[in-house]
C-alpha positions in Angstrom: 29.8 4.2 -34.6 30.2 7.0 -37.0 28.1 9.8 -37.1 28.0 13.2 -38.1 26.1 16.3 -36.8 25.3 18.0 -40.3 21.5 17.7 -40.8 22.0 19.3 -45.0 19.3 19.1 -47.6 20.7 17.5 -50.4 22.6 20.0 -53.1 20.6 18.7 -55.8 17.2 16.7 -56.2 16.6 15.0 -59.5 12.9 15.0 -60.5 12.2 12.6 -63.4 9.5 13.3 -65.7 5.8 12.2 -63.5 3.9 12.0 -66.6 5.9 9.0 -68.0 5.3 7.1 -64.7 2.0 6.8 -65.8 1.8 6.7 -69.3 4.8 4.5 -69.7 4.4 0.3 -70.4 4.7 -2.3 -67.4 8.8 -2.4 -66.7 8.8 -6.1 -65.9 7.0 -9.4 -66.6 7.1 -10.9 -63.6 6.0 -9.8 -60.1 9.0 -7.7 -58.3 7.9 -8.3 -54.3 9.0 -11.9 -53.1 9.0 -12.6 -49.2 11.1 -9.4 -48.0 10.6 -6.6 -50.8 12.6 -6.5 -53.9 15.8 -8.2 -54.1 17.9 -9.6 -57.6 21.0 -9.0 -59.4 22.1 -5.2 -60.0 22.1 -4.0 -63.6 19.3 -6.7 -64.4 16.9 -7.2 -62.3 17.2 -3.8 -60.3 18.9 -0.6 -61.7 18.7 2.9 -61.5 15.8 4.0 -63.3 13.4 1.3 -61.5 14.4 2.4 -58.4 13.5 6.1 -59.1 10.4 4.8 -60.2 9.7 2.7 -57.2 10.9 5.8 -55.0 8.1 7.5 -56.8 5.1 5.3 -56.7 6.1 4.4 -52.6 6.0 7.5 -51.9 2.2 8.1 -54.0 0.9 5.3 -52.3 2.4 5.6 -48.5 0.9 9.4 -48.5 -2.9 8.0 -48.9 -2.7 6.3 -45.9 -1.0 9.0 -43.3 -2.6 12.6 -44.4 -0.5 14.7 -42.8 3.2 12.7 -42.8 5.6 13.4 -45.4 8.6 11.8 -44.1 10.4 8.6 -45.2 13.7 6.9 -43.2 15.8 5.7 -45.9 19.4 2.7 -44.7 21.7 1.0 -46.2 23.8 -1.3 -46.1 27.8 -1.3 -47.6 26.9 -2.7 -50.8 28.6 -1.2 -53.4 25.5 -0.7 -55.4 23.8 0.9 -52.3 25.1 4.4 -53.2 23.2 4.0 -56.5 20.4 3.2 -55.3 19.2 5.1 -52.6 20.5 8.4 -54.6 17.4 6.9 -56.8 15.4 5.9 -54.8 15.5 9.3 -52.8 14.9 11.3 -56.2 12.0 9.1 -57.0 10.3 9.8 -53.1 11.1 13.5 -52.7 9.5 13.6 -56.5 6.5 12.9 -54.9 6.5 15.6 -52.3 8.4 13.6 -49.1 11.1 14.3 -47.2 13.6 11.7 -47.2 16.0 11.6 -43.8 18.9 9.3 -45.0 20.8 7.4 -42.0 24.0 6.3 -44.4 25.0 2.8 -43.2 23.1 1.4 -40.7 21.3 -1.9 -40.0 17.4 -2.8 -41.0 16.4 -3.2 -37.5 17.7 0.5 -36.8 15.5 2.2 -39.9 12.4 0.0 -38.7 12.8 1.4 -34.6 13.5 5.0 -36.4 10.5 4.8 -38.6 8.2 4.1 -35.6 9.3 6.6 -33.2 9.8 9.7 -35.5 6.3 10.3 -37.1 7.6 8.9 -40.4 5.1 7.6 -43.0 7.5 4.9 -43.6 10.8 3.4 -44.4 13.1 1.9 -46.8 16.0 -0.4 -46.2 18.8 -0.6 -49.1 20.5 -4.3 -48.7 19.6 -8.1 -50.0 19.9 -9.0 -46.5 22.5 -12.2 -46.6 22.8 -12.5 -50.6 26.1 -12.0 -52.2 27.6 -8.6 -53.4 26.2 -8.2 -56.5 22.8 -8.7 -55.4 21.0 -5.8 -53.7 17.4 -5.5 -52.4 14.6 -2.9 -51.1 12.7 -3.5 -47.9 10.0 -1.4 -46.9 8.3 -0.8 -43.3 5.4 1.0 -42.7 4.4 4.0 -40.0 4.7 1.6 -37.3 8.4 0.0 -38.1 6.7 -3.4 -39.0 7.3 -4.9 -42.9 4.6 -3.1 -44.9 1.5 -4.8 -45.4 0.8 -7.3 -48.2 -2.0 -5.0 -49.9 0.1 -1.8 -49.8 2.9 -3.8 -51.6 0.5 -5.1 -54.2 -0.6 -1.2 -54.8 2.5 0.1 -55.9 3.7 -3.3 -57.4 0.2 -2.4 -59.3 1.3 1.1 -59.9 4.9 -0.1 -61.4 3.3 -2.4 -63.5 0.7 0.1 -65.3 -2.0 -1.1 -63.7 -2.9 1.6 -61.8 -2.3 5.9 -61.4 -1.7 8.5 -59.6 -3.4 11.9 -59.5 -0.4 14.3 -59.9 -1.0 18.2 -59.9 0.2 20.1 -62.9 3.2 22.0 -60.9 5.7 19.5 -59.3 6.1 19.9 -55.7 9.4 18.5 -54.5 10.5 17.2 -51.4 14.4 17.7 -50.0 16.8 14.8 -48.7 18.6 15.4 -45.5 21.9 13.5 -44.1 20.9 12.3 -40.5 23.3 9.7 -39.1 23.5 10.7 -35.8 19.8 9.4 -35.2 21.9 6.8 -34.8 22.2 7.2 -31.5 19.1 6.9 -30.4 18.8 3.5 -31.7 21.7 2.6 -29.8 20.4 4.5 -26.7 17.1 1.6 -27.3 19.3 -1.3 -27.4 20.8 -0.5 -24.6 17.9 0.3 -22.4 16.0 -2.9 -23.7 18.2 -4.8 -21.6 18.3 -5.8 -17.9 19.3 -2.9 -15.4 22.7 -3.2 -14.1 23.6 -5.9 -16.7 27.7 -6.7 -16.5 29.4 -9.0 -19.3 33.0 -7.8 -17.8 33.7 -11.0 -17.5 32.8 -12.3 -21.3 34.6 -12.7 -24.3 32.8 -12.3 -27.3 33.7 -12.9 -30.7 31.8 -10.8 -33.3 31.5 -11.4 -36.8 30.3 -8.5 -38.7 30.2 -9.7 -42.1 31.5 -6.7 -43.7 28.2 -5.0 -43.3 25.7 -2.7 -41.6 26.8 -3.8 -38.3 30.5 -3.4 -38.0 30.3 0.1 -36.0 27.1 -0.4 -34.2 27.4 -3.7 -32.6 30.7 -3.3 -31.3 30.3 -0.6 -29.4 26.9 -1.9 -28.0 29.2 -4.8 -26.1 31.8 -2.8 -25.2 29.5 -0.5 -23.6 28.2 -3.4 -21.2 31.6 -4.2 -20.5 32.4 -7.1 -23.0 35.6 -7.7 -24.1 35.3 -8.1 -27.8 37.1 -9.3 -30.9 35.9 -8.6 -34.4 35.9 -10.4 -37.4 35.0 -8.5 -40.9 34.7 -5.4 -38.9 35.0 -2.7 -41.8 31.8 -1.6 -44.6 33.2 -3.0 -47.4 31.0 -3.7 -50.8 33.0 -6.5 -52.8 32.9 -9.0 -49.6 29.7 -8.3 -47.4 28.6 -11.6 -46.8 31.6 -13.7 -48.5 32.3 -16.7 -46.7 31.8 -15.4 -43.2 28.4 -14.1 -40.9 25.5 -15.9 -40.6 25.6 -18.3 -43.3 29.4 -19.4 -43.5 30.2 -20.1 -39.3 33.1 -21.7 -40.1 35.4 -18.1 -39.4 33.1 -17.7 -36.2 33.6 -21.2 -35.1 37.5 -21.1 -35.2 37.7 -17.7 -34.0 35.8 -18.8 -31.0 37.8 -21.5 -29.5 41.2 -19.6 -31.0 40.3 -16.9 -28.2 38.8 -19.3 -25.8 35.7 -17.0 -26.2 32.5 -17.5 -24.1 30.5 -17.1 -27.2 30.6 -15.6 -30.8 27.7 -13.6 -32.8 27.4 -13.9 -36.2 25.4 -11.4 -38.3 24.2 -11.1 -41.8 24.8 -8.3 -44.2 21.9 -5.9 -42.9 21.7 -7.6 -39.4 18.3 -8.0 -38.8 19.4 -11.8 -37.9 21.9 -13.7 -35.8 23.5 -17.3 -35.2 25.3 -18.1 -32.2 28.4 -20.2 -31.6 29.0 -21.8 -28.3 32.2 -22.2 -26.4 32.5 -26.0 -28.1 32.0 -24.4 -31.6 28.9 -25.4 -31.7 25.7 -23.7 -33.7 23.0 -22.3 -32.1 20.6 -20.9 -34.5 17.4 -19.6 -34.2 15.3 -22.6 -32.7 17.7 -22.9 -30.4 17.6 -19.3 -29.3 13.8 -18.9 -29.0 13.7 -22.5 -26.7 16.4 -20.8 -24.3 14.5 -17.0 -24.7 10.7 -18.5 -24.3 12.3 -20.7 -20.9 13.2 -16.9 -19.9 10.3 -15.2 -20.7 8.1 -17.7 -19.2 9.3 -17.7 -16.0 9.4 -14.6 -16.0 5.2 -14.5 -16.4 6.0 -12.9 -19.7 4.9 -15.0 -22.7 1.8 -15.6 -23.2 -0.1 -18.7 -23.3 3.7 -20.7 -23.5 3.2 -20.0 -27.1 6.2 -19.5 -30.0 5.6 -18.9 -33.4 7.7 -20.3 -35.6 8.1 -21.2 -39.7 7.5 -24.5 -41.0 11.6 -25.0 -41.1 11.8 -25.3 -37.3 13.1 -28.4 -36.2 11.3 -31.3 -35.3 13.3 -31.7 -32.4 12.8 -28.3 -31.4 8.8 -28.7 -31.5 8.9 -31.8 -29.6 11.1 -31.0 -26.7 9.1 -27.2 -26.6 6.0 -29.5 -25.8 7.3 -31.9 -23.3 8.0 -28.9 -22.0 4.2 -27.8 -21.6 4.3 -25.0 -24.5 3.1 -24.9 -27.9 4.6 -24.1 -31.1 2.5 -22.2 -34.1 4.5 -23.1 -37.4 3.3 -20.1 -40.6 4.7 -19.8 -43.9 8.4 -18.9 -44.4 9.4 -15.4 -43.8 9.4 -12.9 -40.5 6.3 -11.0 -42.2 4.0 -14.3 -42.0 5.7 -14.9 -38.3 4.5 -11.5 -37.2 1.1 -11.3 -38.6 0.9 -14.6 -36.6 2.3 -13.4 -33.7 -0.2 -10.1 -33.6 -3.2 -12.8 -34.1 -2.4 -14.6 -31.3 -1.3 -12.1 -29.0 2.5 -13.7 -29.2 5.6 -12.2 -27.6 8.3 -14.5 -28.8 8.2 -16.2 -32.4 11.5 -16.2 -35.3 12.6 -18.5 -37.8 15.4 -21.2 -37.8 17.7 -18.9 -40.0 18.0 -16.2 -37.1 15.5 -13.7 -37.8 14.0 -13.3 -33.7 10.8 -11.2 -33.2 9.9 -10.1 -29.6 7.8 -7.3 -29.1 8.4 -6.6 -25.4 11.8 -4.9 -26.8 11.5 -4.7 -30.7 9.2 -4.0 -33.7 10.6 -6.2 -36.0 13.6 -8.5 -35.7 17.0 -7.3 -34.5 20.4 -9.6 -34.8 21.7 -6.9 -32.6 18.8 -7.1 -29.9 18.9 -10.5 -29.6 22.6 -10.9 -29.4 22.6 -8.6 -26.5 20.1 -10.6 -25.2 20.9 -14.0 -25.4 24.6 -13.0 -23.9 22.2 -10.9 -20.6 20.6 -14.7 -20.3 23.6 -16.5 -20.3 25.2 -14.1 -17.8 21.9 -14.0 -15.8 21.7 -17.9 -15.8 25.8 -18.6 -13.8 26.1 -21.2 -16.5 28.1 -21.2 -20.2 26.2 -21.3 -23.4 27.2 -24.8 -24.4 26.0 -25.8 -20.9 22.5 -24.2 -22.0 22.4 -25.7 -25.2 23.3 -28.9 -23.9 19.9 -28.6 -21.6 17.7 -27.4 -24.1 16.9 -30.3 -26.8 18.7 -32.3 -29.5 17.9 -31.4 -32.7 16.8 -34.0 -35.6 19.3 -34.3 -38.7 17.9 -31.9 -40.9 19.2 -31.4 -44.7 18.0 -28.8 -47.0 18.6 -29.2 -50.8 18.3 -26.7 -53.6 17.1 -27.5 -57.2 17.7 -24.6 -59.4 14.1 -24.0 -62.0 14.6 -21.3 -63.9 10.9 -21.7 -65.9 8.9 -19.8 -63.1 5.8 -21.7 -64.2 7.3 -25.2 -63.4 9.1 -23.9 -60.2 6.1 -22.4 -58.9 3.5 -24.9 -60.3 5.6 -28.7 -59.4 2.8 -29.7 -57.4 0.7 -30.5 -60.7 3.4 -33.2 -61.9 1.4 -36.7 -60.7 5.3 -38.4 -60.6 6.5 -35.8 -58.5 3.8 -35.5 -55.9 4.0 -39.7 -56.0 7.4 -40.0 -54.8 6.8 -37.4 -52.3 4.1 -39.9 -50.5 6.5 -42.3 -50.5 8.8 -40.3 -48.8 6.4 -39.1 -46.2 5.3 -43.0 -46.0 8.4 -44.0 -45.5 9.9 -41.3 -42.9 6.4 -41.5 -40.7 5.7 -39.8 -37.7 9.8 -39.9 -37.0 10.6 -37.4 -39.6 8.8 -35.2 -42.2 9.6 -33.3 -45.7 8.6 -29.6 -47.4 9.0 -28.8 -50.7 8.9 -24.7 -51.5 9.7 -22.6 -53.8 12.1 -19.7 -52.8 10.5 -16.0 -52.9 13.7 -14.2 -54.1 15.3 -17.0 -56.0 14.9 -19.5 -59.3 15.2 -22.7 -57.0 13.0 -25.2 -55.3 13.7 -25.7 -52.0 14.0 -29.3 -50.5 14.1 -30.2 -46.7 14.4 -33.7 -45.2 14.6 -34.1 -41.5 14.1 -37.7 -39.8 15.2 -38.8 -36.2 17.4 -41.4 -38.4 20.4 -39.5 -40.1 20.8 -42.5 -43.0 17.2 -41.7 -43.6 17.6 -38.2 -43.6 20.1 -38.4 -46.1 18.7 -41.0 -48.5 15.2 -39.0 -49.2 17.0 -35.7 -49.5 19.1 -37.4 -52.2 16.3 -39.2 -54.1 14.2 -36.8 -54.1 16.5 -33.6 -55.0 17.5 -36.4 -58.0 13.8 -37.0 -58.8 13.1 -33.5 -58.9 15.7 -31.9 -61.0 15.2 -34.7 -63.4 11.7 -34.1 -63.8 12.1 -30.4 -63.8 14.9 -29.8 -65.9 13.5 -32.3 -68.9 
């Protein structure tokens, strides 16, 4: 990991004029916050200017609910648009009186543990998570490292939109930025005590694909330091390919990297890694449901998960649900997205819950979900356990052929409102009809994109792929016209 001891207030801090935050008219017609902060295209949908401004009004609102902390921990990821922003976004908060500690490269996991344990009134994490380069995003936490609440992102989605102000004294007082990667360290120093004492992988190999992004310094040195022998894929920060056909949603570099080193297991990561998909010895996946099945097993013979209970999104597999139940636990299904998981989780006293795509909450070792963490753990279980991954996944259940379609609706009213078309909601009954008890369908639109998602899973893979053709083709006809 690179770090460097200079803790520097910033040479300069641009202060942009307060008085045309709040006089000035909405900046855009549709709502900014989707299911993990503010993501879209750079130079449309996010650019400089709104990002001083949302610098400004997070830092108004986050300072009415902690009187006396005037701190924010501001990450990023290698985007080459990251730069850009967080220079804004830091003149925007120290505008409004905070001090802004900026980590430099880092993962999202790493600002949310450094938010919670340094008296911060919150943080901010620069990246669009697994999106493609020219996308970029904002993720906010709040004093505690969790995603910030739903009412403080409709407050300063209010203030951004005109609808509400800010009392702002006549004189300006600033805050200062200061450089501070080599807090670093103590979020490696977590990692690293979060796991079994003693714990040996000497005698692993481990394939790493970094993705080009926040984690190509980190998580290498967090394997090596357990005694993994590890190779890298995509190991360097790099802006024009974070993401591009490799980490956690392209496998296909993983999975021949894997069996090309006759590697015990590879680790895939997304651009901010704050998720994870595994590979098995076989080149097989092992993705999220798979991960919290072979975690919960751990955790609940170890007395340590409460009630036998996971909480999971409603794009777990059915084969997953079914073979956690034979099993004597329970599976709560929420809404898409870790935020809806962990307010799930905190009602029900939960220790264990994630989503299909990789993103793994458990609070025994983490305040919000760590591709890192959970890497380090799942290899600690399969070292713990004498037996290979593939051997685990083989014990563990068979998952249900499960297709996901996209249709792309760019009207937001007829993406977000399709359940009002009589012809569409028809031949979704017949689907559901037809597929029974033995399978099942969701419809949803996507919180960060123009497109309607479409998922088809049925014990019967002919089935599976019939409805998820006829009724992607029913719906983009109906849509589009």
């Amino acid at each position: 990991m690179q770090t460097s001891k200079s803790s520097r207030p910033a040479d300069t801090v641009f202060v942009s004029d307060v008085n045309s935050f709040k006089k000035r008219t909405p900046r855009v017609a549709e709502p900014l916050f989707g299911t993990d902060g503010i993501r879209g295209k750079v130079g449309s949908r996010l650019t400089a200017s709104l990002a001083l401004e949302i610098g400004y009004w997070t830092g108004q609102v986050l300072q009415t609910q902690v009187s006396l902390a005037k701190l924010v921990i501001v990450g990023q990821d290698s985007r080459n648009s990251s730069d850009m922003l967080a220079a804004a976004l830091s003149a925007g908060l120290t505008s409004a009186g905070l001090e802004v500690w900026s980590l430099g490269l880092c993962s999202t996991p790493a600002v949310a543990y450094l938010t919670s344990i340094l008296g911060a009134v919150g943080g901010i994490m620069i990246s669009a998570s697994h999106n493609p380069p020219e996308d970029n995003g904002i993720k906010f936490f709040g004093a505690d490292g969790t995603k910030l609440s739903q009412s403080l992102q409709v407050q300063i989605e209010q203030c951004l939109q005109g609808e509400q102000s800010s009392e702002v004294e006549g004189t300006l007082r600033c805050g200062h930025q200061y450089v501070r990667p080599e807090l670093l360290e103590q979020y490696a120093i977590a990692l690293q005590t979060s796991l079994p004492a003693q714990i040996d992988l000497s005698r692993m190999r481990i394939v790493l694909d970094l993705a080009w992004g926040s984690s190509v310094y980190l998580a290498p040195q967090a394997f090596k330091a357990i005694g993994a022998t590890v190779i890298c894929l995509h190991d360097q920060p790099d802006g024009d390919r974070i993401n591009v056909h490799c980490g956690s949603t392209h496998l296909a570099p993983l999975q021949a990297a894997v069996q090309q080193h006759d590697a015990d297991v590879g680790f895939a990561f997304d651009g901010d890694a704050d998720r994870l998909m595994a590979i098995d010895s076989q080149g097989r996946v092992v993705d999220g449901d798979h991960i919290l099945y072979l975690w919960g097993q751990q955790l609940r013979q170890a007395g340590q998960l409460p009630q036998n209970t996971l909480v999971s999104t409603v794009m777990s597999n059915l084969g997953f649900e079914r073979a956690w139940q034979q099993s004597g636990g329970q599976l709560i299904r929420t809404a898409v997205g870790d935020q809806h998981v962990h307010a799930e989780m905190m009602r029900l006293g939960a220790m264990l819950g994630g989503e299909q795509s990789g993103h793994i909450l458990c609070p025994h070792y983490s305040v919000s979900g760590d591709g890192l963490l959970t890497a380090l753990h799942l290899a600690a279980l399969v070292k713990q356990s004498g037996r290979s991954l593939a051997q685990l996944r083989d014990q563990s259940f068979q998952s249900y052929p499960q297709l996901l379609k996209n249709v792309s609706v760019v009207d937001r009213d007829r993406r977000l409102n399709w359940k009002e078309n009589e012809s569409l909601l028809q031949v979704l009954a017949e689907a559901e009809q037809a597929l029974c008890d033995q399978g099942r369908v969701l419809v949803r639109a996507s919180g960060t994109e123009p497109i309607l998602r479409i998922m088809v899973e049925a014990a019967d893979t002919k089935l599976t792929e019939y409805w998820a053709e006829n009724l992607t083709q029913t719906f983009s006809r109906t849509l589009l016209n």
